[in-house]
N, C-alpha and C positions, 0 to 999 in steps of 0.2 A: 497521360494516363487517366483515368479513368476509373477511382477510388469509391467502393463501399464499404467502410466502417462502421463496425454491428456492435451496439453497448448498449444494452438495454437498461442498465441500474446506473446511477446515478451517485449514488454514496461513494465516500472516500473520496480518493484521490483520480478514480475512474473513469468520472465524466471531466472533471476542472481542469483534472491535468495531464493526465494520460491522455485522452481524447484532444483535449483542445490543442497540444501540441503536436498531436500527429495531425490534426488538420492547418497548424500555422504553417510546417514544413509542408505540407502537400500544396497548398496554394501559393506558398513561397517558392516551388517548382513545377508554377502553375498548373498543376493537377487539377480535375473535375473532382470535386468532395461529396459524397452523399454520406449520409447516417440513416444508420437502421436503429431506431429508438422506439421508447413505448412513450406513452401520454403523461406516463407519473414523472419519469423520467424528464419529459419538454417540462413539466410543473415544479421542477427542482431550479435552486437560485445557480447551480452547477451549468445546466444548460446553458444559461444566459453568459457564461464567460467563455464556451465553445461557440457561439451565436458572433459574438465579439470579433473574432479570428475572420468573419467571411464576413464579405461586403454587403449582401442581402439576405445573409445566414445561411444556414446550409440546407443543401436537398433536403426534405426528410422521407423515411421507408417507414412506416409502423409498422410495428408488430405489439403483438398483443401480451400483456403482461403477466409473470409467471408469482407467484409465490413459492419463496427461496426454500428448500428443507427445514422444516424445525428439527427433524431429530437426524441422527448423525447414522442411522444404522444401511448397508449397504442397498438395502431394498427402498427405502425414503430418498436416498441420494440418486439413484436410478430411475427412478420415478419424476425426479423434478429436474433430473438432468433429461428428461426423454421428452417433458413437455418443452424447456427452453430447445433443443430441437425442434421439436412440431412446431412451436411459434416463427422459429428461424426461417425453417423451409417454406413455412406457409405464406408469410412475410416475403420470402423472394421471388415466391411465384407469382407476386402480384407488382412486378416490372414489368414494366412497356421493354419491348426491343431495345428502343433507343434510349433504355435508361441501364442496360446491362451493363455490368463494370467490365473493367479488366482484370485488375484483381478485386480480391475481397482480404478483409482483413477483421477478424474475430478479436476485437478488443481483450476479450478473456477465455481461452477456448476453454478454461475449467468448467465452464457453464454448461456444458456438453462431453468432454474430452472420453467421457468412461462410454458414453454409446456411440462415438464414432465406432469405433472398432467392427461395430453391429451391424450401423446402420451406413456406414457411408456417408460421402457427402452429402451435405442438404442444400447443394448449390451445382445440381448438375456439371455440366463440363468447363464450368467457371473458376478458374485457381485461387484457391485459397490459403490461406496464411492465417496465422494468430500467433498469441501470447500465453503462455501456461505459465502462471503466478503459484502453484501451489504444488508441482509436482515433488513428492517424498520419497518414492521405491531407493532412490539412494543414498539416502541423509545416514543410514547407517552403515553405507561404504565410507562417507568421509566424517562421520564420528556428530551429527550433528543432530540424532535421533536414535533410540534404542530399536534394534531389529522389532518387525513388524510382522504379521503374519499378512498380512494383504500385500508385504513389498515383492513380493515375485507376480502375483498378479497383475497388481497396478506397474508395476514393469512389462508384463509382457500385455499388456492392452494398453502403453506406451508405444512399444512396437511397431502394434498392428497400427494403432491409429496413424503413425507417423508413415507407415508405409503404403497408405492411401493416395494414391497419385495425384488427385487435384492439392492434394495438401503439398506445397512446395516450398512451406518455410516454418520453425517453429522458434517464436521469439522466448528467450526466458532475462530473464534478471538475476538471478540464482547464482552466484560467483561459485559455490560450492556446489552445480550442477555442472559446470564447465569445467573445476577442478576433473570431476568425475568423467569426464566423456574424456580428458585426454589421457585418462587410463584406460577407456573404455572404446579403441576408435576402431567401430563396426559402419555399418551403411547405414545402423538405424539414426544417428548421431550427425551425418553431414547436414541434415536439414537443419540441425538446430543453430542458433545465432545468437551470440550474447549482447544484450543492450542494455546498457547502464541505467538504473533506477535515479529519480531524479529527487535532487536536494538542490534548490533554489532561495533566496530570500536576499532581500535587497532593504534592511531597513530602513524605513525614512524616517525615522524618530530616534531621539535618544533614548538610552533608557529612563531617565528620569522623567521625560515626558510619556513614554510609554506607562508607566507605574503610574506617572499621577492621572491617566485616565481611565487606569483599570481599580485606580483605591489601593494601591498597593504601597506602602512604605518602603523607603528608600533603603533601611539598613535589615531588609529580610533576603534568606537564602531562597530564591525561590526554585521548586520543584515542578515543571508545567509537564502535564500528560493532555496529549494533543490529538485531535482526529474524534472519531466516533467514540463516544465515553459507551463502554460497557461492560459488565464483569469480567470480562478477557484481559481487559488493559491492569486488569491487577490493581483497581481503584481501592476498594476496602484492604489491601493488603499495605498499600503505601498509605494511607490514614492512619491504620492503626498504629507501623511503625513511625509515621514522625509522632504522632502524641506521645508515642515512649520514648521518642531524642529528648522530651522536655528542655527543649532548648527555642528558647521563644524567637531565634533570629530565622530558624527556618518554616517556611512555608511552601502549602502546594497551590497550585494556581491550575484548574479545569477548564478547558477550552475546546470548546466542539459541542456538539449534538448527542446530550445524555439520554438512554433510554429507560422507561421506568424501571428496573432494577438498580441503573445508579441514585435515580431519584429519589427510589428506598431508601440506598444508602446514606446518602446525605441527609434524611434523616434520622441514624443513626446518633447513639451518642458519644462517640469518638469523635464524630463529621460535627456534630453540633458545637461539644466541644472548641475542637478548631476555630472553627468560625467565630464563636463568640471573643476567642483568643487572639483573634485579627492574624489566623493562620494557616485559614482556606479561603482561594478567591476562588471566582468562577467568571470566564466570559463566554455565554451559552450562544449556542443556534450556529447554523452556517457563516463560518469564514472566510469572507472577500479574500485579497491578496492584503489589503491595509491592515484588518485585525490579525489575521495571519503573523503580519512581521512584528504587530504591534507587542503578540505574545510570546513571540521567542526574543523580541528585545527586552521584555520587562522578567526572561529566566536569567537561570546561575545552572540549572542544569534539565537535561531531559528524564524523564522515565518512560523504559522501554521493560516494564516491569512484567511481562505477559502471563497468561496462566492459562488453564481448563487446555492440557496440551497444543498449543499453539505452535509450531515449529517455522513457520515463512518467515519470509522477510519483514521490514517496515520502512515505508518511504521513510516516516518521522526522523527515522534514524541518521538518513540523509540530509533532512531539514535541518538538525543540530546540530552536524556538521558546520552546512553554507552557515548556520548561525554563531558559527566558533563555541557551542555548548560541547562539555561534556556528559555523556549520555551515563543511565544507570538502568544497565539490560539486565535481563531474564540470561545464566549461563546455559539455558538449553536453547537448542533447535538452532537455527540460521541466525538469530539475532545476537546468542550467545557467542557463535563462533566467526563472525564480522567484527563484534565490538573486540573480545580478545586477538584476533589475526590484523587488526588496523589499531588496538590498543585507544579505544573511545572512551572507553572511562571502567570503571568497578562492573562486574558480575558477579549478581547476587542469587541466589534462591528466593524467589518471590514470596514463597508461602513460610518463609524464615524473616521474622521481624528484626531479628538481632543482627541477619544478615547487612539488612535493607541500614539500621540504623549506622552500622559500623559504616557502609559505603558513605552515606550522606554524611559524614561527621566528616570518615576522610576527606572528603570535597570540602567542605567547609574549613578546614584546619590547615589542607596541604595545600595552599596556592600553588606552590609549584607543578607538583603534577598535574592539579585541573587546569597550569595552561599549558602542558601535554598534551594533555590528554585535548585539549580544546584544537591544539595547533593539529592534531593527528586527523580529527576529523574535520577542519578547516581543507586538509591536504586531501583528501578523499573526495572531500562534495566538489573538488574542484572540474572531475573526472565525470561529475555526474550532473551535467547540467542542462536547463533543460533544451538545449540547441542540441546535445550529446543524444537524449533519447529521441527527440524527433525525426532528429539526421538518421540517428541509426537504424529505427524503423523506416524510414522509407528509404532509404538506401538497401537495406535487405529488400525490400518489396520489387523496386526497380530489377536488381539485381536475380530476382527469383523468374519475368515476361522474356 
């Protein structure tokens, strides 16, 4: 077969890991691999461990680069999902013959998903496939979001878009989507396919050698929030509550790529605080697979603490798992209702400090539960690895020519 996989962005877990193991599995079933990427994207440290995967690296397609909506209102989102269209289409039409795929595969078709409906494929009579990470029209059938007035909409340009015939498969991760379709089993629903979100980590370090290269002391609680640092991840709401644990053995530890709103934050004086209190660490910028495990070996628990309505999933949540950590989620949306349906640790209200405190205290106090709660998602990531998503994505793909 004959593989085009379209990802234009690079952040998160998108390009590093998602991508790069849907091309280990494609060329491990030696499949022809090409990528449709933008230039910012090839300039990401992300690229370089998709490059890795292929022996003279991969095809590449450009296309040209979009800026993401800044503001959330239904006409901004339309707008920027209509230009990643036009880039997509524009992008394809510039294959040679002999470079047409067989299938196509939309790393994330949220990038577009609200103007297919409109406009159609952007890939002529080429079957195509993708992944919807963010679909909600029925988070408030299975309790995991308060009714919505866009959810009948965004349901039925669900529909439409799925009823598009070159479209022949739609990947989600969503366990509480799957829940939903098997009460829900119409024709719009056969296309979709569940593929396990991946939680991987293979420490090569203790943790006492992890800590002593991050400066971290041996007898702290540590609290690691992981991935793209930014006011979402609920950062100033978990600062504020450990300086009110006043309890000097816990700390938080920042890992990833802060944007300047956390950078503000941190110079706050709650964050300053901390710090000076040897009770915020930080290990910044993009992480390899080494610093990756180095920081979920030098935790005691995760925060999955989300805010500013966030309702999806998180890989991260999976990573704490493979890491035997017990998690400390946000009780709303997808995150809240995985951690309590797998029992991953405390759910709290993010924008509740007393909440937040009481969860980390219990962790700190109840060994026993936190290695429940630790074995629960130990049992989980087991399900979710990363052979399990790559397989499963091309195995749908195969399974769709």
């Amino acid at each position: 077969m004959k593989l085009l996989v379209i990802e234009p962005e690079a952040s998160g877990h998108r390009m590093a890991l998602y991508v790069r193991l849907i091309a280990r599995e494609a060329i491990r079933r030696n499949w022809s691999f090409l990528l449709m990427t933008t230039e910012k994207a090839m300039r990401h440290p992300a690229f370089e461990l998709v490059k890795s995967e292929c022996v003279d690296g991969p095809a590449i397609v450009r296309m040209s680069s979009i800026q993401p909506a800044k503001r959330l209102s239904p006409m901004h989102l339309l707008l920027s999902q209509n230009q990643y269209y036009q880039s997509t289409a524009a992008a394809y039409r510039t294959l040679s013959s002999n470079d047409e795929p067989d299938m196509i595969y939309v790393a994330n078709l949220d990038m577009f998903d609200k103007i297919l409906p409109f406009r159609g494929t952007p890939f002529g009579e080429t079957p195509f496939s993708g992944m919807m990470m963010s679909i909600k029209f029925h988070r408030r059938h299975v309790g995991t979001a308060s009714p919505r007035g866009s959810d009948r909409l965004f349901g039925h340009l669900f529909k439409r878009a799925v009823a598009i015939p070159e479209l022949r498969g739609v990947a989600v991760v969503d366990e509480s989507f799957l829940e939903y379709t098997k009460h829900h089993t119409t024709d719009t629903f056969t296309k979709v396919h569940y593929v396990p979100d991946v939680g991987h980590l293979k420490p090569s370090e203790s943790q006492h050698d992890a800590r002593q290269k991050l400066g971290i002391p041996a007898d702290k609680f540590v609290v690691l929030v992981y991935g793209g640092l930014t006011a979402r991840k609920g950062v100033s709401q978990l600062i504020t509550a450990t300086q009110a644990t006043n309890r000097n053995d816990v700390a938080i530890l920042l890992a990833g790529v802060k944007n300047q709103n956390i950078a503000n934050e941190l110079l706050s004086s709650p964050a300053r605080s901390l710090v000076e209190s040897g009770r915020l660490f930080q290990s910044c910028g993009f992480h390899d697979e080494l610093k990756e495990q180095r920081v979920f070996r030098s935790a005691n628990a995760v925060w999955l603490g989300y805010i500013e309505g966030f309702t999806g999933s998180s890989g991260v949540m999976y990573q704490a798992g493979a890491a035997g950590l017990p998690v400390i989620s946000t009780r709303h949306g997808l995150i809240g209702w995985q951690t309590e349906r797998h029992r991953l640790g405390p759910t709290v209200d993010p924008m509740d400090s007393n909440e937040i405190v009481r969860a980390i205290e219990m962790l700190v106090t109840d060994k026993s539960l936190c290695q429940q709660y630790s074995r629960n998602g130990y049992a989980l990531a087991r399900s979710h690895t990363p052979e399990a998503f790559g397989t499963g994505v091309c195995s749908m793909l195969d399974s769709l020519l």
